[in-house]
C-alpha positions in Angstrom: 0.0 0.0 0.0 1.1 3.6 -1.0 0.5 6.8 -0.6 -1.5 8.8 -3.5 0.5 11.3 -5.3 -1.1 14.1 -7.6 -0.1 12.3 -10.4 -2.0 9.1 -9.7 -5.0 10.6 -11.1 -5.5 8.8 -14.3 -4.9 5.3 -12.2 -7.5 6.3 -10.0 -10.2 7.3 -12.4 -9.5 4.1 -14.4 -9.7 1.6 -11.1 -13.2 4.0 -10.4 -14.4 3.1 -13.9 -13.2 -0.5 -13.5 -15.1 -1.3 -10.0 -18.6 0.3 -11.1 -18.8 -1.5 -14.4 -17.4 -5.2 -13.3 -19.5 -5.3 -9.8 -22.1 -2.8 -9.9 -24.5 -4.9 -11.7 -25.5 -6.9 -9.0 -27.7 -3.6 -7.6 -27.6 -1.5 -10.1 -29.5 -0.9 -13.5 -27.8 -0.1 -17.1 -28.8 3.2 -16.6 -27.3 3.8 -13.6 -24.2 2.1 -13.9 -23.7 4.3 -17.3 -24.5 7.5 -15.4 -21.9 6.9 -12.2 -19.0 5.3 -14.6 -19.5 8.4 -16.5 -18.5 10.7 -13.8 -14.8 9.7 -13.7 -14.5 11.8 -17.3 -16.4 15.0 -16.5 -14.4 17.7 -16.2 -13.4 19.3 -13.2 -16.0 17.1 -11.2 -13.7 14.6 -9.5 -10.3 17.2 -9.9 -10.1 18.4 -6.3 -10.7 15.1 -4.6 -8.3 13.5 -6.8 -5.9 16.1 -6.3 -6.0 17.6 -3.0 -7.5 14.3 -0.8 -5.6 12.5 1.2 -5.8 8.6 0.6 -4.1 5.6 -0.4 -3.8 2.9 -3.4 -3.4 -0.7 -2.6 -1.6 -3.4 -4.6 0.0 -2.1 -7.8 -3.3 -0.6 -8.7 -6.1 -3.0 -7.0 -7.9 -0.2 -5.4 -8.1 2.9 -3.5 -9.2 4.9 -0.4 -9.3 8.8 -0.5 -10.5 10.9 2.7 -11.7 14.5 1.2 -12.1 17.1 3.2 -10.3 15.7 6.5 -12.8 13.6 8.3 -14.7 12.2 4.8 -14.6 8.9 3.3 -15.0 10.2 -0.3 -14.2 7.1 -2.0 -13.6 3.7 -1.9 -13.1 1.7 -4.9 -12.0 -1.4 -5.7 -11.0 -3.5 -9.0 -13.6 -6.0 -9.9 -10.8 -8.8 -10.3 -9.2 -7.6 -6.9 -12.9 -7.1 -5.3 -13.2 -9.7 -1.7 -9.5 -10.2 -1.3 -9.1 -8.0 0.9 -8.3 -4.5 -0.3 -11.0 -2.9 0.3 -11.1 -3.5 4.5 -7.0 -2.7 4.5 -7.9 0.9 2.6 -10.3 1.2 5.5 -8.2 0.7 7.9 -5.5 3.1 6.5 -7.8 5.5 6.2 -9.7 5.5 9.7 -5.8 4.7 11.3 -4.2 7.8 9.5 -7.5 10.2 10.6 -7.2 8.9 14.0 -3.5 9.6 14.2 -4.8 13.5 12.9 -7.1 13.6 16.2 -10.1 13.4 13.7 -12.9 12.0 16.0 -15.6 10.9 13.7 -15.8 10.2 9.8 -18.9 10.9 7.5 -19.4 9.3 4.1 -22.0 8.4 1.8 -22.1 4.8 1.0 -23.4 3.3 -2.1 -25.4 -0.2 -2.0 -21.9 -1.8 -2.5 -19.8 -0.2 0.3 -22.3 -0.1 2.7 -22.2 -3.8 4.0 -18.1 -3.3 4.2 -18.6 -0.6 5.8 -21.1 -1.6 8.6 -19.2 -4.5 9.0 -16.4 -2.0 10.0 -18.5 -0.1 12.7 -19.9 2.4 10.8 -23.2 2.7 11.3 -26.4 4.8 9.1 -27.2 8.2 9.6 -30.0 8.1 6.9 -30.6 7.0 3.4 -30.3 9.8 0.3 -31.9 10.0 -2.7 -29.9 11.7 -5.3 -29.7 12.2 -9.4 -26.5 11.8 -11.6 -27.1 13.0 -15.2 -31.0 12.5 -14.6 -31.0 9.0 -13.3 -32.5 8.3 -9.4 -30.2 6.6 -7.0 -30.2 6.5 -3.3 -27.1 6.2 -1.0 -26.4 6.1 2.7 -25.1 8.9 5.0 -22.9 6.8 7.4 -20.6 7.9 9.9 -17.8 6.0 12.2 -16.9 7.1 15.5 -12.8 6.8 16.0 -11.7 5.0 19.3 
């Protein structure tokens, strides 16, 4: 596991890409895979997390974990062929150990349908569900939050 650097962005927009299209179909329309998978090229949209979050890549390029601003989980994606070995709960941990080490108390993130059983499993627990729209299409996700020991 590394650190991200600036210049990981391409990687991490291609692992993003990779992770909604090969596992998102198990709770996701079409429609709505399309719509989020899409988001990785708009410009500008996913510039400043990318660039000025604070996160981590695991493996050569299995996955990653990026905490945007300080004390939120703003992503969490892993590779479909890396997906349930692993990656995933050790990006966690880096992330909620490096936060901790910060002083940060509590974490806040919306979870999608995928993450949030991971992330439950974790000790995070549901603030409330939210329905949102990407390029038209419905979705809900799940504000979520984890209090640091």
């Amino acid at each position: 596991m590394r650190p991200i650097k600036p210049t990981d962005s391409p990687l991490l927009r291609e692992i993003y890409v990779d992770a909604i299209q090969t596992q998102a179909a198990q709770a996701y329309s079409p429609e709505q895979i399309r719509a989020w998978a899409n988001l990785a090229w708009l410009p500008g949209l996913l510039d400043r997390i990318l660039e000025e979050g604070q996160g981590w890549i695991s493996g050569i390029d299995d996955g990653f974990a990026i905490r945007y601003p300080v004390n939120r989980l703003s992503m969490l994606y892993c590779r479909g062929r890396s997906s349930r070995q692993g990656h995933g709960t050790a990006l966690l941990q880096a992330i909620e150990r490096d936060a901790q080490r910060m002083g940060i108390q509590r974490l806040l993130t919306e979870a999608s349908l995928l993450s949030r059983p991971m992330l439950e499993q974790r000790g995070w627990t549901v603030i409330a569900p939210e329905p949102f729209m990407i390029a038209g299409v419905p979705f809900v996700r799940f504000q979520m939050e984890k209090i640091l020991g």
